[in-house]
Backbone bond lengths (Angstrom), bond angles and torsions (degrees), N, CA, C in turn:
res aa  C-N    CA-C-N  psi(-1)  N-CA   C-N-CA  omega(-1)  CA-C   N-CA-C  phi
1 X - - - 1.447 - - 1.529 108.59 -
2 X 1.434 121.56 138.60 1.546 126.97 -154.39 1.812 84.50 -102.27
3 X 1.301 123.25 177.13 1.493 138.49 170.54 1.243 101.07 -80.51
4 X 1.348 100.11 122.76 1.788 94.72 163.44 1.691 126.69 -61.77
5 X 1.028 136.92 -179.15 1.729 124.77 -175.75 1.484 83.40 -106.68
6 X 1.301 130.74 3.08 1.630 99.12 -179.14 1.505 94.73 -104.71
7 X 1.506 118.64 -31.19 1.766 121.65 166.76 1.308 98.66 -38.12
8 X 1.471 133.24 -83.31 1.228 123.85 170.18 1.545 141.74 -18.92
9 X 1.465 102.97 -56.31 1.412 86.77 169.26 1.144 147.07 -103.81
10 X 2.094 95.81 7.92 1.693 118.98 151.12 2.195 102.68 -54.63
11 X 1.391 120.73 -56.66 1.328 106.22 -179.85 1.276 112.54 -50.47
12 X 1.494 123.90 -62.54 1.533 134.00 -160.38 1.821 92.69 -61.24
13 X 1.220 122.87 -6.52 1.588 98.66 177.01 1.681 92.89 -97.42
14 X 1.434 114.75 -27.23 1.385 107.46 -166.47 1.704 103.23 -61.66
15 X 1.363 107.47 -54.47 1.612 113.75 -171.98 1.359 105.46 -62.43
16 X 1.896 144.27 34.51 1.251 104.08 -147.51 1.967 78.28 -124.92
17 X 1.287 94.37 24.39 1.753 99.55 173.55 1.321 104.25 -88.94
18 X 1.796 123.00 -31.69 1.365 108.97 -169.87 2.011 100.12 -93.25
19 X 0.986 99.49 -155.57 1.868 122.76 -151.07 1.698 98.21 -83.83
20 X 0.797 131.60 130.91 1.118 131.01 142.77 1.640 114.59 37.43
21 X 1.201 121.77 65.26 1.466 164.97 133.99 1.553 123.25 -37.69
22 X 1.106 106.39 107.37 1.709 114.56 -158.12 1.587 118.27 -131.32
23 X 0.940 135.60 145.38 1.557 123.80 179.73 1.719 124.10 -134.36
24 X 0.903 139.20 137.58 1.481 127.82 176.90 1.337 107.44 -128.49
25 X 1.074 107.29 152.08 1.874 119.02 165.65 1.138 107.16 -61.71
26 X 1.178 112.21 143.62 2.051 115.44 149.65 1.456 94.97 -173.64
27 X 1.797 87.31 132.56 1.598 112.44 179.93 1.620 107.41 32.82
28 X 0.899 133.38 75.66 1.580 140.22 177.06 1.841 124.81 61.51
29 X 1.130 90.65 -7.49 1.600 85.68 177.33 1.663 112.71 -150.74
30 X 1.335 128.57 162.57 1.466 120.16 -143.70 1.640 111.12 -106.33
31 X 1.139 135.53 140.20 1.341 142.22 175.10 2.203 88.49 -87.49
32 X 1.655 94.12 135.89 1.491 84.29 166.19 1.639 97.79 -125.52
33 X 1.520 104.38 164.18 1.738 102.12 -172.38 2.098 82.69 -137.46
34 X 1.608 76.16 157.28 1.438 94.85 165.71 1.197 127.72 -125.57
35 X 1.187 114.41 94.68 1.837 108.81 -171.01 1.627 105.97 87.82
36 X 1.152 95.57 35.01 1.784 97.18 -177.93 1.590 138.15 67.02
37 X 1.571 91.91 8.73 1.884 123.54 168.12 1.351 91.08 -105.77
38 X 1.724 105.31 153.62 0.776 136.00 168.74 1.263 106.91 -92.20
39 X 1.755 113.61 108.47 1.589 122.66 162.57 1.450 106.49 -84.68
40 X 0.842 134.49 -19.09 1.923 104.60 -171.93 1.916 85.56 160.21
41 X 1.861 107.47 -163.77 1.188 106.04 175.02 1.682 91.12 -133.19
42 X 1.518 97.27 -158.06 1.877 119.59 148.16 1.854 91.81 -123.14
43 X 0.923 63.21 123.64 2.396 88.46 163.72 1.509 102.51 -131.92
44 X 1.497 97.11 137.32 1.458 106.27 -175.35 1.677 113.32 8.04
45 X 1.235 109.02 92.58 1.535 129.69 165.36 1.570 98.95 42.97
46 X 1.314 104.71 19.39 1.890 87.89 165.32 1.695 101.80 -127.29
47 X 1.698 101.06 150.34 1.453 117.46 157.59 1.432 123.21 -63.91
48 X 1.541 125.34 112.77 1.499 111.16 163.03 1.317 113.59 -131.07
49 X 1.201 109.90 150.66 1.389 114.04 -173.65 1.506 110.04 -109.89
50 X 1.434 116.69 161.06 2.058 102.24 170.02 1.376 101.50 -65.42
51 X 1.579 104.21 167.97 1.550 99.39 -178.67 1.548 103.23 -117.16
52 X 1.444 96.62 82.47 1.403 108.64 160.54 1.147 128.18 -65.48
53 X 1.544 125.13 156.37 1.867 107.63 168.98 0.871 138.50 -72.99
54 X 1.829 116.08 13.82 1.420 129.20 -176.95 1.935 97.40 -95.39
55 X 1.402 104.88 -38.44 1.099 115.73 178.14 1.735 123.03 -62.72
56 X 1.458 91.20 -60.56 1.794 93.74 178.57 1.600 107.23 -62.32
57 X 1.560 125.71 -25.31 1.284 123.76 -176.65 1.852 100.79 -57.31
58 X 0.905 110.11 -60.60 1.561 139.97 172.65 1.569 107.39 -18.85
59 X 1.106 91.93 -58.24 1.659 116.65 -159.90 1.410 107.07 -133.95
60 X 1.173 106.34 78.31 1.913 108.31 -170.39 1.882 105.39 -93.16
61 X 1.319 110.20 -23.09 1.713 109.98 162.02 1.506 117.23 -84.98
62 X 1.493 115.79 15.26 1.549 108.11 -175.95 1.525 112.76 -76.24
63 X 0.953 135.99 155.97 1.356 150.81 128.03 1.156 123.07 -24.80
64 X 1.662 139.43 104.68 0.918 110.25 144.98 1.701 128.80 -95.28
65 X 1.523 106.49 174.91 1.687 92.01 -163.90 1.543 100.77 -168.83
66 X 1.281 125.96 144.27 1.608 125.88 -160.87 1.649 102.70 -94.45
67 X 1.482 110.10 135.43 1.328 103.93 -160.63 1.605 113.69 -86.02
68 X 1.586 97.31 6.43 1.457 84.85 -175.46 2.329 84.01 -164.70
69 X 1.082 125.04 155.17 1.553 119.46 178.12 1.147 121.44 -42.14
70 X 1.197 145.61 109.50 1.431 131.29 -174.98 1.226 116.74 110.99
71 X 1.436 107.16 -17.35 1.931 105.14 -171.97 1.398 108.34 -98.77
72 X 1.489 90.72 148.73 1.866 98.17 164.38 1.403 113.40 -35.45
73 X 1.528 110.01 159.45 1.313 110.87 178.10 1.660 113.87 -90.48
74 X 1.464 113.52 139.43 1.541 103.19 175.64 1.592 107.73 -112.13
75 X 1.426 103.28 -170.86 2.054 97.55 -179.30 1.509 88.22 -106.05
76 X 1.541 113.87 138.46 0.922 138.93 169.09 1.871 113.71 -75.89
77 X 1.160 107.85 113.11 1.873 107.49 -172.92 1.380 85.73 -86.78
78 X 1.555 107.55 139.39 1.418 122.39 158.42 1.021 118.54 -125.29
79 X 1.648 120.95 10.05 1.922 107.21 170.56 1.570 96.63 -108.63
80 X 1.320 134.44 60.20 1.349 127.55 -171.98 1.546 103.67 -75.06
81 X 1.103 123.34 -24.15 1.995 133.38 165.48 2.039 81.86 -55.15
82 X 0.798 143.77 -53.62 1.562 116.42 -151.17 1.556 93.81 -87.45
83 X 1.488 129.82 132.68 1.509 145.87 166.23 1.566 114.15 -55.71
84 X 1.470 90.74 -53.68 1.902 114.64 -158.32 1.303 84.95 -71.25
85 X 1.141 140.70 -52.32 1.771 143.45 -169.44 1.313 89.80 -61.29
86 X 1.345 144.74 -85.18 0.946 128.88 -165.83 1.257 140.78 -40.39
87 X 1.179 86.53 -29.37 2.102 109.96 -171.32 1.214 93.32 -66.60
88 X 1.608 132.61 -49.90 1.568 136.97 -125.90 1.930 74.17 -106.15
89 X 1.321 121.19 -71.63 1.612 118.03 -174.10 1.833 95.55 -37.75
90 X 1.094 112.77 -38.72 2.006 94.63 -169.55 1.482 98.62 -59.54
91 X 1.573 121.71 -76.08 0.975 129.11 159.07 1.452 125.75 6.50
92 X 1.715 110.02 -72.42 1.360 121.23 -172.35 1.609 100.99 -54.25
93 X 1.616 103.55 -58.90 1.555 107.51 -172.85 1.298 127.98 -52.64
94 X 1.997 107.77 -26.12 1.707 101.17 -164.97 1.890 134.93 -50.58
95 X 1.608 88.96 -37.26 1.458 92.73 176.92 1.332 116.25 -96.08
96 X 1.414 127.77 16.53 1.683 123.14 143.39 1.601 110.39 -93.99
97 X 1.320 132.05 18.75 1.425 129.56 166.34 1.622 110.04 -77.28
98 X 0.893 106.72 173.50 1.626 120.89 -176.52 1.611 103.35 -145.99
C-alpha cells in the first residue's frame, strides 16, 4: 500500500514547527529530510524516523519496523497528533543525521 497524498500532507503540516522540512518522492512513498539530512520517510501511511539514540531515547516503547521488505529497521512515531513532540524529536535528532 503506497502513502496517500493527504497522509503526507497531514505529516508535512504536523512537522511544519521545525526548520526547514523537505520531502521527495521515491517509488510511491516519500523520504523527508531536515536541513538537507535525511530524517526518516512516510511508508504506507506511517511516520518513521532513523533510529538514532536521540530518537529511541525519545520514544523508548516505539516500534521498530522495516519500511519497506528488506530494509533496515526504523522507529515508528505514533504521537504524530502532538506538534511540540515532534518539533523537540527533530531537534533532538538533527546532529546525529548524516
Amino acid at each position: 500500500m503506497a502513502t496517500s497524498k493527504e497522509y503526507l500532507q497531514f505529516i508535512l503540516e504536523q512537522l511544519s514547527e521545525a526548520d526547514e522540512i523537505s520531502h521527495r518522492p521515491m517509488m510511491g512513498e516519500y523520504v523527508i529530510y531536515c536541513r538537507g539530512k535525511v530524517l526518516g520517510g512516510v511508508y504506507d501511511n506511517r511516520f518513521l524516523v532513523k533510529p538514532v539514540k536521540s530518537a529511541l531515547a525519545m520514544m523508548p516503547e516505539a516500534e521498530l519496523v522495516p519500511p519497506y521488505d528488506g530494509a533496515k529497521p526504523m522507529v515508528l512515531v505514533d504521537n504524530v497528533d502532538n506538534r511540540d513532540f515532534l518539533k523537540s524529536l527533530i531537534e533532538a535528532m538533527y546532529g546525529e543525521l548524516r
